[in-house]
C-alpha positions in Angstrom: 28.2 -2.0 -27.9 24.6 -1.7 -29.4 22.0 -1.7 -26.5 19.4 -4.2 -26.8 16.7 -3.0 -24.3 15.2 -5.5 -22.5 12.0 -6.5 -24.0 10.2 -5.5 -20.8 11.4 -2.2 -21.8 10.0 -2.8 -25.4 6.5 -4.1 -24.4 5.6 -0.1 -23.0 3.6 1.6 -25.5 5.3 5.0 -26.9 5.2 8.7 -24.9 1.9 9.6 -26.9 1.9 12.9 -26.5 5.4 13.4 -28.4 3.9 15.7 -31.3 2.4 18.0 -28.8 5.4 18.1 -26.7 7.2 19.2 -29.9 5.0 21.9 -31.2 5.0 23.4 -27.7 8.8 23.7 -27.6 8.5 25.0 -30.7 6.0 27.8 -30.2 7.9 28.5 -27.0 11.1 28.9 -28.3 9.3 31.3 -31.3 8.7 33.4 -28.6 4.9 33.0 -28.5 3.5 33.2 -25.1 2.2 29.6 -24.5 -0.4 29.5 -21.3 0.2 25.5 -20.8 -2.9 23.4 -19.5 -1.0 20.3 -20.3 0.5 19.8 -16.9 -1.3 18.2 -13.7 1.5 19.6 -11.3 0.0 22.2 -8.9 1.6 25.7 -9.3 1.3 26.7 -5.6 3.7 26.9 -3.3 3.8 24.0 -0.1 2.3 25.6 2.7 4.6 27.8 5.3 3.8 25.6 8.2 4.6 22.0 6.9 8.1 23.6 5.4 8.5 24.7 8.7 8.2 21.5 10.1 10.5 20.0 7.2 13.3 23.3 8.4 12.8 21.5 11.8 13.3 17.6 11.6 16.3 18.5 8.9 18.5 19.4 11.5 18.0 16.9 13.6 21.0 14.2 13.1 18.5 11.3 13.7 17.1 11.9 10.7 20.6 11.9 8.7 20.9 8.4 8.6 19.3 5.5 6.8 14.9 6.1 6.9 12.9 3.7 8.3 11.8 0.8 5.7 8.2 0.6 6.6 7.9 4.5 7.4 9.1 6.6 10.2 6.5 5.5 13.3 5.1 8.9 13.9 4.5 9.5 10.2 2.4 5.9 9.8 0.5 7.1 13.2 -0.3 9.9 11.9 -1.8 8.8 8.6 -3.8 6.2 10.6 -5.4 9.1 12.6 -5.9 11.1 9.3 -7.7 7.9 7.8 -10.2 7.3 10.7 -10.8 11.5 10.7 -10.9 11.6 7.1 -12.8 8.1 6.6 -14.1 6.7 9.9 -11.5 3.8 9.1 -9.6 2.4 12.1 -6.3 0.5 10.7 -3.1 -0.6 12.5 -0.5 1.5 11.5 1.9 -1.2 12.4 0.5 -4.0 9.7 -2.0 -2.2 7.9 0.2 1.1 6.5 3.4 2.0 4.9 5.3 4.7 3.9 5.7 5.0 0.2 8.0 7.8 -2.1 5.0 9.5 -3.5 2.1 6.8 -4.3 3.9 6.1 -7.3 6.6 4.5 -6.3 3.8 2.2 -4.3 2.4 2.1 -7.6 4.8 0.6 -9.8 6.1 -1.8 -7.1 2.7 -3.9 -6.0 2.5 -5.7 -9.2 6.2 -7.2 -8.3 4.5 -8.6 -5.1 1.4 -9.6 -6.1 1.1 -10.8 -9.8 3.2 -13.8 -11.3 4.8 -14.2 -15.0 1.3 -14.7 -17.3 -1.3 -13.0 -14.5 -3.9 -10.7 -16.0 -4.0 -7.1 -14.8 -7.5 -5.4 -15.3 -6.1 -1.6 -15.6 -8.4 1.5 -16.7 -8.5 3.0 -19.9 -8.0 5.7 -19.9 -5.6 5.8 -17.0 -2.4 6.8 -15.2 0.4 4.8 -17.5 2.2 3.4 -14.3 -0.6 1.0 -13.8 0.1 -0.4 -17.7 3.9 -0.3 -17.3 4.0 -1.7 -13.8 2.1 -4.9 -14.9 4.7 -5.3 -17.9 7.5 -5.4 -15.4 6.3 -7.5 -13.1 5.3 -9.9 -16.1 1.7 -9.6 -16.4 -0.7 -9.2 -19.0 -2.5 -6.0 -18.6 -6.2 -6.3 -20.3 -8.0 -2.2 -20.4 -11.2 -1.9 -19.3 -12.6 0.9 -21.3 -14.1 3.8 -18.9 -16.8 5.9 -21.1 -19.3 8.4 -21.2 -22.1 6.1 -21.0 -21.0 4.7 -17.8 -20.0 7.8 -16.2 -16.3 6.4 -16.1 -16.9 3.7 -14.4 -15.8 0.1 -15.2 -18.2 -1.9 -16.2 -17.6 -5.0 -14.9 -20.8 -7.2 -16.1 -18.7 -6.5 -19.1 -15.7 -7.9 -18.5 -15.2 -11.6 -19.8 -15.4 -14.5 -17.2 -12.3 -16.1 -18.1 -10.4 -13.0 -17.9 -11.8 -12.0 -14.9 -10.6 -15.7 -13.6 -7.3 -15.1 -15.0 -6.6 -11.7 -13.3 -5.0 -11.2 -9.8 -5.5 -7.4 -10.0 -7.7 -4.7 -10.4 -6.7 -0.9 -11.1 -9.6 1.8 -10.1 -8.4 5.7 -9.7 -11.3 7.7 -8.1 -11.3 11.4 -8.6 -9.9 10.0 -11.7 -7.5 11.2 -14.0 -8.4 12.4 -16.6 -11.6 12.5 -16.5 -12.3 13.7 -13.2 -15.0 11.1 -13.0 -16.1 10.2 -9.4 -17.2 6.8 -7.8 -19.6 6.1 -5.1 -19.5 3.5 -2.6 -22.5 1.7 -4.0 -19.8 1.5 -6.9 -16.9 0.3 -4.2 -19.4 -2.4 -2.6 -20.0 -4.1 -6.2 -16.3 -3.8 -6.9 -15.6 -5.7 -4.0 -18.0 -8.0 -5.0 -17.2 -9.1 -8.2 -13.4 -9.0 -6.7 -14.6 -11.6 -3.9 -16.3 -13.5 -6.7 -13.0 -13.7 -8.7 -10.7 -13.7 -6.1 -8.8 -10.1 -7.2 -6.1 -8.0 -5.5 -8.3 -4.2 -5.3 -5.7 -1.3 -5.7 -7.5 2.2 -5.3 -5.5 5.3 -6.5 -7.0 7.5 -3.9 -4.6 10.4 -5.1 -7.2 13.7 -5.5 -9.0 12.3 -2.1 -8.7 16.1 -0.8 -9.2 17.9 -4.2 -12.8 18.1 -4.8 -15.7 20.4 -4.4 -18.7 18.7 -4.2 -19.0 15.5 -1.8 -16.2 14.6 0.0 -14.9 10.9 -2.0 -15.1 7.9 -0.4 -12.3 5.3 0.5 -13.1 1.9 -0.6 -11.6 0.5 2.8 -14.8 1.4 4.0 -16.7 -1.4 2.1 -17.1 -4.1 4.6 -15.2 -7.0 3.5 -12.4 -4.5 1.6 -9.9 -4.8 4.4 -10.2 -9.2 2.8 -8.2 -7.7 -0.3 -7.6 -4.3 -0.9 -5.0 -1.8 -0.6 -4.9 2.0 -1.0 -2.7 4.5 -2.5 -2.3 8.3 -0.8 -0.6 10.9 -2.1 0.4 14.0 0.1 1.3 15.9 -3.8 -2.0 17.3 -4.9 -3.5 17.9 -1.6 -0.7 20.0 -0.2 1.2 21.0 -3.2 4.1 18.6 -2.3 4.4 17.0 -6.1 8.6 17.2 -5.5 8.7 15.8 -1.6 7.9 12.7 -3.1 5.6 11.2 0.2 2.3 9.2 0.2 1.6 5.8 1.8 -0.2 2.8 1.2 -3.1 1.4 3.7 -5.6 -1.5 3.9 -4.8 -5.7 3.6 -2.0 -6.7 6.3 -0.6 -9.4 3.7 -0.5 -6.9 0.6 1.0 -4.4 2.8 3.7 -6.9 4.0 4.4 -8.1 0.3 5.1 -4.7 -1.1 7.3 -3.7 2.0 9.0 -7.0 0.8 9.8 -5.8 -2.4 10.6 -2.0 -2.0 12.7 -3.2 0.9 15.2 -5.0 -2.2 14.4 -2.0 -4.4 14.7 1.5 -1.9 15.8 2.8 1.6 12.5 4.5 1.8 12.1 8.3 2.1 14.3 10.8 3.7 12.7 11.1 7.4 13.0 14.3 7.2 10.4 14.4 4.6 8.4 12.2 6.7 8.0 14.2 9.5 6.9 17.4 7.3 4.3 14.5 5.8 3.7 14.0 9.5 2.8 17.5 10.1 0.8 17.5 6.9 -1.6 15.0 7.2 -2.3 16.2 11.0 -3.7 19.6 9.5 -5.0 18.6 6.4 -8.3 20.4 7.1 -6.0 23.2 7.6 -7.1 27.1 6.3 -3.9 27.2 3.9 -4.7 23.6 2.6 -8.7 24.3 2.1 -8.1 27.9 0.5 -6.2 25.5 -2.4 -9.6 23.5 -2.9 -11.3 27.2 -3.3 -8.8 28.4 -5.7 -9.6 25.3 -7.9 -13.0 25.9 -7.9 -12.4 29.4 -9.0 -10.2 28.2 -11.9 -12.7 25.5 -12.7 -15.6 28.1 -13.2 -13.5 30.2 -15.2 -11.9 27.8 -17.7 -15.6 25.3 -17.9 -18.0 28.3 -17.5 -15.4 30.4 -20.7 -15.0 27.3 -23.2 -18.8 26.2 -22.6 -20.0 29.5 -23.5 -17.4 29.7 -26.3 -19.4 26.7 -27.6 -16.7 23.6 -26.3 -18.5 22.2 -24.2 -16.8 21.8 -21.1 -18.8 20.1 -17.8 -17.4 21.7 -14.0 -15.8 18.7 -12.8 -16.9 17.3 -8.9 -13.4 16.3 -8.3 -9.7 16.5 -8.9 -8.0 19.5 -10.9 -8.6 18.2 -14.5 -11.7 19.2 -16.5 -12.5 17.0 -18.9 -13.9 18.7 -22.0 -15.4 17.6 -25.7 -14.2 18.6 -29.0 -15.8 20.2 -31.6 -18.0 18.2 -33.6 -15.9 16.2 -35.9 -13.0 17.2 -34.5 -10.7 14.6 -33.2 -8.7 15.1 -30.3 -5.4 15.6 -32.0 -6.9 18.3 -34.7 -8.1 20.3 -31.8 -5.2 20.6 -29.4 -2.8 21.0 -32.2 -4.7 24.3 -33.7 -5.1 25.3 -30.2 -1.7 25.2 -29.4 -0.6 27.0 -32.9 -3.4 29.7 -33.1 -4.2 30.5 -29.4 -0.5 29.3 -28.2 -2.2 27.5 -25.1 -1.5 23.7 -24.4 -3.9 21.3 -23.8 -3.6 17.0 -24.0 -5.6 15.2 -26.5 -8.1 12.7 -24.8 -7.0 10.5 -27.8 -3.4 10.0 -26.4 -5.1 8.6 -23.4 -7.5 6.1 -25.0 -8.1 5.9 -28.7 -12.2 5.6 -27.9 -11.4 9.2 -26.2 -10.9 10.9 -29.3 -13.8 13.4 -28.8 -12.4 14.6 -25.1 -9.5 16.7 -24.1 -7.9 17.0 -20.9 -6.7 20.6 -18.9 -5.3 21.2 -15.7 -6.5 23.8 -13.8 -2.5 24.7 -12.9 -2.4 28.6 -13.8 -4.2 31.4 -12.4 -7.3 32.8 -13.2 -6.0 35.7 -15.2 -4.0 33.2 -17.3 -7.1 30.7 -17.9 -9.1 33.7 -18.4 -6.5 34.7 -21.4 -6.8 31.2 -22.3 -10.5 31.1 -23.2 -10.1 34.6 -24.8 -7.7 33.5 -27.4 -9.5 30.1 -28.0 -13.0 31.9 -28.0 -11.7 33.8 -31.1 -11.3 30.7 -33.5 -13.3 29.5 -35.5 -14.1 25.2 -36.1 
């Protein structure tokens, strides 16, 4: 048989960073010592008192048997409580929240409840690639709204056409974003809401680095009055409490949105383990916890090492407000690809071109602040000794 993938399948742009990817095995398996920047998956370990909670509800039998579709009770509870401490927000954890596998399995799965054959999906470019691919599946158009410079990476939405704005049923917005580590306000939030009102638009808010940030605390957009009308949330408990593998989150805001998607990943999943639920419990109770702040300080430490070491090495490199990605510029005349790749071969460190992203982000690169401070200090050693 000669598979025909479906064309679904053959609508998804290609892995851009494949040459990278290639080179880095390459140089790893030449034996070079390869400090890699490239990956946005925390290299701390989940903290002792939530994997004591998991060693807990494990062996319990309850939780052996099929989880609970929506979300285990206690677990929806508790990330109601963490929402009104976190937020001032006061939702029903009955209507208004559900348990999700990680926020990207919530992700992927609301364009399949909200978005019909031929909709328009506004998604950010650049962006997290679930929000292009999800659209494909679920039939939809998706239509990028460039995030640049000149608007601090923010949409602009005065700029996006009427008649596709009259054509879309939902809007993608990721603040802390990746991989810019742009942050929005909620003057932003109210006039997204807005124009969503004005164009009668689904709001989906990838509220994943809500804990990671060392400035301001960021916003929820279910705080806009009116949001709750037509917006839904995405958590993730993965970058706040180093939990990338647990695969846990949950989604919150619009009862009807929330019903739709527990429609669909109730034909597509049994949910998460409970077990995993309860440590998620335990998690988002403490999330002001010493062990789960000291991560936001050890960020900030990498952050002024890696920004503070490429800026001075004359790549300019701004400290980011939010998120563990710093989002820095190439050398004059550089493009994106032409930089990582002679960072990679002569300084054997890994970094993602801001061209693989978005082709009008062919000036930025992306890091992750993922390796400790005497690695990123190496880092900015080796790269501070080329010459562009």
């Amino acid at each position: 048989m000669v598979l025909a993938k479906s064309q679904r399948l053959q609508q998804l742009p290609p892995y851009l960073f494949i040459e990278i990817d290639r080179r880095k095995r390459e140089k790893i398996a030449s034996g070079a010592d390869v400090i890699n920047l490239g990956i946005g998956d925390p290299d701390q370990p989940t903290p002792a008192f939530i994997i004591d909670a998991m060693g807990k509800a494990i062996q319990d039998p309850a939780n052996h048997r099929y989880p609970f579709d929506e979300g285990v009770p206690a677990f929806r509870d508790t990330a109601a409580a963490f929402l009104t401490s976190r937020f001032d927000l006061h939702l029903d954890p009955g209507s208004q929240i559900i348990a999700t596998i990680g926020s990207k399995d919530g992700i992927a799965h609301l364009p399949l409840a909200v978005v019909n054959p031929g909709d328009i999906v506004l998604v950010p470019s650049p962006g997290y690639p679930v929000y292009n691919s999800g659209a494909i599946f679920a039939g939809g158009r998706p239509w990028a709204i460039d995030l640049t410079d000149a608007n601090a990476y923010l949409p602009d939405l005065d700029a996006i056409p009427r008649d596709v704005a009259d054509q879309a049923r939902l809007i993608w917005v990721n603040y802390p974003n990746n991989p810019t580590a742009a942050v929005a306000d909620l003057d932003f939030y109210q006039r997204l809401v807005a124009f969503a009102e004005k164009h009668d638009l689904i709001v989906a808010s990838d509220l994943a680095y809500s804990e990671t940030y060392f400035d301001d605390p960021p916003p929820s957009i279910l705080q806009v009055p009116g949001a709750l009308d037509r917006c839904i949330e995405f958590h993730s408990l993965s970058k706040t409490f180093n939990m990338t593998g647990w695969r846990i989150g949950f989604a919150a805001g619009n009862a009807d949105v929330i019903t739709a998607l527990a429609q669909v990943k109730g034909n597509c999943d049994s949910g998460q383990f409970n077990a995993i639920q309860w440590a998620g419990k335990e998690a988002l109770a403490h999330y002001d916890h010493p062990d789960v702040r000291a991560m936001t300080d050890t960020y900030r430490r990498r952050r002024d090492v890696l920004c503070d070491g490429l800026t001075a090495a004359g790549i300019v490199t701004p400290r980011c407000a939010a998120s563990f990605f710093v989002w820095g510029r190439c050398p004059d005349g550089v493009t994106s690809m032409e930089f990582c790749s002679r960072v990679l071969d002569e300084a054997a460190v890994v970094m993602v071109p801001g061209g693989g992203f978005a082709p009008h982000c062919d000036a930025r690169f992306r890091c992750a602040l993922t390796v400790d401070e005497d690695r990123l200090r190496q880092a900015v050693d080796r790269i501070t000794n080329m010459t562009w």
